[in-house]
C-alpha positions as CSV (number, residue, x, y, z in Angstrom):
1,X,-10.0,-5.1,16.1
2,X,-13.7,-5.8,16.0
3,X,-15.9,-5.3,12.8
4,X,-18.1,-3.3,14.3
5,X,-15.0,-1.0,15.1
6,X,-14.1,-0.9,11.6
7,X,-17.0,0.1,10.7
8,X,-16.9,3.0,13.2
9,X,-14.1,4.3,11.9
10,X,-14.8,4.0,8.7
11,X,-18.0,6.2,8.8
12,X,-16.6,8.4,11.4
13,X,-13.4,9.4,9.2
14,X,-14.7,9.5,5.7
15,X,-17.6,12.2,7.0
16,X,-14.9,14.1,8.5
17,X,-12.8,14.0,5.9
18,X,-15.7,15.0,2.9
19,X,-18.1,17.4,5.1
20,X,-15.5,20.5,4.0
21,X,-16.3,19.9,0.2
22,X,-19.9,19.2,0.3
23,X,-22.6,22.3,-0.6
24,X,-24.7,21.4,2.5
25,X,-25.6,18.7,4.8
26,X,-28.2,17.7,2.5
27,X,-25.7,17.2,-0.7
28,X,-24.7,14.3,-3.0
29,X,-22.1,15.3,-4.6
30,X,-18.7,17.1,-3.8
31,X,-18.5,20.8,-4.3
32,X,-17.5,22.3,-7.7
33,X,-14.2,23.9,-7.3
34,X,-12.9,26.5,-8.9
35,X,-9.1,27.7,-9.6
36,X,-10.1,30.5,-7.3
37,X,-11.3,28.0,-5.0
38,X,-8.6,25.5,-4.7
39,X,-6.1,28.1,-4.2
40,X,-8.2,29.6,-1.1
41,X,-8.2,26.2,0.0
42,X,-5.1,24.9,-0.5
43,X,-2.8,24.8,2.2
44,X,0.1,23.8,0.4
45,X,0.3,23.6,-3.5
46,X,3.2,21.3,-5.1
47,X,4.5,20.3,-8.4
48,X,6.2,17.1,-8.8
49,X,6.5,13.7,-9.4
50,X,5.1,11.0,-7.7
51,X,7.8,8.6,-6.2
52,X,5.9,6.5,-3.5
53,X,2.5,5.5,-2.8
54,X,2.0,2.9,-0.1
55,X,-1.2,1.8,2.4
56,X,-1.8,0.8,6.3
57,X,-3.0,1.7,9.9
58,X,-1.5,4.6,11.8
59,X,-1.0,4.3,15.1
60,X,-5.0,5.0,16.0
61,X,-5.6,2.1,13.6
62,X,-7.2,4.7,11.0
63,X,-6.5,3.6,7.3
64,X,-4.4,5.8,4.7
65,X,-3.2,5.7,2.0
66,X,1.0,7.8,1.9
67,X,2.1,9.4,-1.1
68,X,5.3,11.1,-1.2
69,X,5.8,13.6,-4.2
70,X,9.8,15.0,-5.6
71,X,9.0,18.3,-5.0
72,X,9.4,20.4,-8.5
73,X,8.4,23.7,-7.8
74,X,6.2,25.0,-4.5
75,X,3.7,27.0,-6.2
76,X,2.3,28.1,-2.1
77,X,3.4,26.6,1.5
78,X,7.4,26.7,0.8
79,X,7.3,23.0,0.4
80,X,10.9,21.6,-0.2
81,X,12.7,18.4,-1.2
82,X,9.8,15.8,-1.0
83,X,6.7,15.9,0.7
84,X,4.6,13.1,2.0
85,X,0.8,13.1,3.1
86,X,-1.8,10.7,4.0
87,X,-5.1,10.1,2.6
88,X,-8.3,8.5,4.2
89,X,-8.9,4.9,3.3
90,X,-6.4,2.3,1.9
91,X,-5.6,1.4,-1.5
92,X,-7.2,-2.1,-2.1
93,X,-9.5,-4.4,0.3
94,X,-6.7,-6.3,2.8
95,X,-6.9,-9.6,4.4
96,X,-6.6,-9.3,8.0
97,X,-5.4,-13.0,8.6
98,X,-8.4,-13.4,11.0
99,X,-10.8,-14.3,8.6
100,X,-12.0,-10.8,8.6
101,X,-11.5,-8.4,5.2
102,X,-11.1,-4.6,6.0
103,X,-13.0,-3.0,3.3
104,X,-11.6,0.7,4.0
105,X,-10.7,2.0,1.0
106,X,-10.3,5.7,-0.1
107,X,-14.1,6.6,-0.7
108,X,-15.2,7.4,-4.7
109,X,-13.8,11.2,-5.7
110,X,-10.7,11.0,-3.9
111,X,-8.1,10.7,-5.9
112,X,-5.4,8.6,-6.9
113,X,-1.7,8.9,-7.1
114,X,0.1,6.8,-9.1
115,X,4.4,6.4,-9.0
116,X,5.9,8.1,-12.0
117,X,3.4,10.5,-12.8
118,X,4.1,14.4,-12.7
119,X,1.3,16.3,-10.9
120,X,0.2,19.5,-9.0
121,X,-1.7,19.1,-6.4
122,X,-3.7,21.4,-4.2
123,X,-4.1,20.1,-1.0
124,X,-6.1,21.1,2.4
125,X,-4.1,21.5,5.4
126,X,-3.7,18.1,7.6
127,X,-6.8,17.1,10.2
128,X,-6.5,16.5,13.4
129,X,-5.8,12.8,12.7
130,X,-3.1,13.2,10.3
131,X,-4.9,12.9,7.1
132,X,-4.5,15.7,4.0
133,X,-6.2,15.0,1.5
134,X,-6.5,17.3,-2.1
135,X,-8.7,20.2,-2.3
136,X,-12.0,19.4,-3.6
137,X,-10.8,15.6,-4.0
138,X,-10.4,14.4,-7.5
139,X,-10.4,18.6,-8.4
140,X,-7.5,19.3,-7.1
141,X,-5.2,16.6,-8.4
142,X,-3.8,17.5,-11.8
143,X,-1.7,15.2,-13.8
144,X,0.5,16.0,-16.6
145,X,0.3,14.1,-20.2
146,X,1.5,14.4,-24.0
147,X,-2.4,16.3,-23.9
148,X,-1.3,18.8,-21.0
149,X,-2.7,19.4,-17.3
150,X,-5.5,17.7,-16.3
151,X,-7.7,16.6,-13.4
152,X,-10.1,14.1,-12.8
153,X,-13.3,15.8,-14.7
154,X,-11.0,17.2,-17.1
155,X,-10.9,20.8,-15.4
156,X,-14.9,21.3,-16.1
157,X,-15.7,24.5,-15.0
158,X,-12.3,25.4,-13.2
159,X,-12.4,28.9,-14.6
160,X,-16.0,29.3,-14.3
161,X,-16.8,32.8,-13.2
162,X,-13.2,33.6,-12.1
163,X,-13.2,37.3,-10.8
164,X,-10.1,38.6,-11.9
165,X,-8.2,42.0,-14.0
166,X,-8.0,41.2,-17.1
167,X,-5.1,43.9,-17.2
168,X,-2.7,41.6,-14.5
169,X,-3.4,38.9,-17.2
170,X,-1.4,37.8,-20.0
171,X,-2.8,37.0,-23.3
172,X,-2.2,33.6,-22.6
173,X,-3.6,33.6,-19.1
174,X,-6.7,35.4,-20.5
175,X,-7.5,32.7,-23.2
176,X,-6.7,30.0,-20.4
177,X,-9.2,31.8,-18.2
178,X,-12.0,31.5,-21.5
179,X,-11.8,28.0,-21.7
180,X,-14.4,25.8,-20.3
181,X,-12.8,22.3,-19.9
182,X,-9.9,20.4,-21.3
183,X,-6.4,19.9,-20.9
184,X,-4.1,23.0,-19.9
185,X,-0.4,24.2,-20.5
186,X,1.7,22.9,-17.8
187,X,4.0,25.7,-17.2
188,X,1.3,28.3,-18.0
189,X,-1.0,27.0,-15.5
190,X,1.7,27.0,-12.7
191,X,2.3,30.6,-13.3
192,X,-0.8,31.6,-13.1
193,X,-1.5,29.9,-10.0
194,X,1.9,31.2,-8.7
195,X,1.1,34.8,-9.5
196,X,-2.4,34.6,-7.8
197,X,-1.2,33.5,-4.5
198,X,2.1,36.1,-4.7
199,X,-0.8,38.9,-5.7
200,X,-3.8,37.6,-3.1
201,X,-5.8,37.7,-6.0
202,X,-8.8,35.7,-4.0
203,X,-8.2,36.4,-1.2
């Protein structure tokens, strides 16, 4: 394949793939999600652990990155078993033998997946091209610690005017929905999101 192919590709896919989180055309930086957000947007919501993450070229010669996730718990889409779904861009620069270096990594703010670790992820329904990446990029990846449930920006603002009863709430949920960043209860946070797609709370 020719570098200026690469390149092509490279520019073509990562606009595709980040246009849906940006604020406008004019933007710099990916859309703040909410929790009422990502569950909108999320196609498919999983809990699991993370048992494979590999790279390559798909059969259009687009790079991706696979991760396959043990299925826990679907928390929307009726995902069962394991799931695995493709992310733009590989996961380290590769030597193409030809003296050529393919530089198509996945872009800063998507995030990464790591085997072993236990996660939820909220993730967009698959392009055209195959590729499905999370919700709102590094937003919408949550991995679980000794600390709790966290994404990448440490769930800044994910509950930031969140329209919801406080009545349907318990008091639990309602001083989960008060807090402005930090690391959340695992199992809390899963029923919460849970409950809001069963009830169509933002819908």
């Amino acid at each position: 394949m020719k570098r200026e192919h690469y390149r092509f590709i490279f520019g073509a896919v990562i606009i595709a793939c980040l246009a849906m989180t940006f604020h406008n055309a004019g933007a710099t930086s990916v859309k703040k999600m909410t929790v009422a957000d990502l569950i909108n947007y999320g196609d498919k919501i999983i809990a699991g652990r993370v048992i494979g993450v590999t790279d390559g070229f798909d059969s259009n010669n687009l790079p991706y990155t696979e991760v396959t996730v043990a299925i826990s718990e679907s928390l929307k889409g009726n995902a069962k078993g394991y799931y695995t779904f493709r992310q733009f861009g590989l996961l380290a620069p590769r030597d193409m033998g030809n003296g050529l270096t393919y530089v198509g990594v996945s872009p800063d703010g998507f995030p990464h997946f790591i085997p072993g670790e236990d996660v939820v992820v909220f993730l967009f329904a698959k392009t055209a091209a195959g590729f499905q990446s999370a919700a709102g990029l590094m937003q919408g990846k949550f991995t679980v610690s000794e600390a709790g449930l966290a994404n990448d920006i440490n769930n800044t603002g994910l509950f930031t005017d969140i329209n919801v009863n406080q009545s349907q709430l318990t008091p639990a949920e309602q001083k989960m929905l008060a807090s402005d960043q930090g690391p959340l209860d695992t199992e809390l946070f899963k029923g919460f999101v849970k409950k809001a797609v069963q009830q169509g709370w933002f819908n």
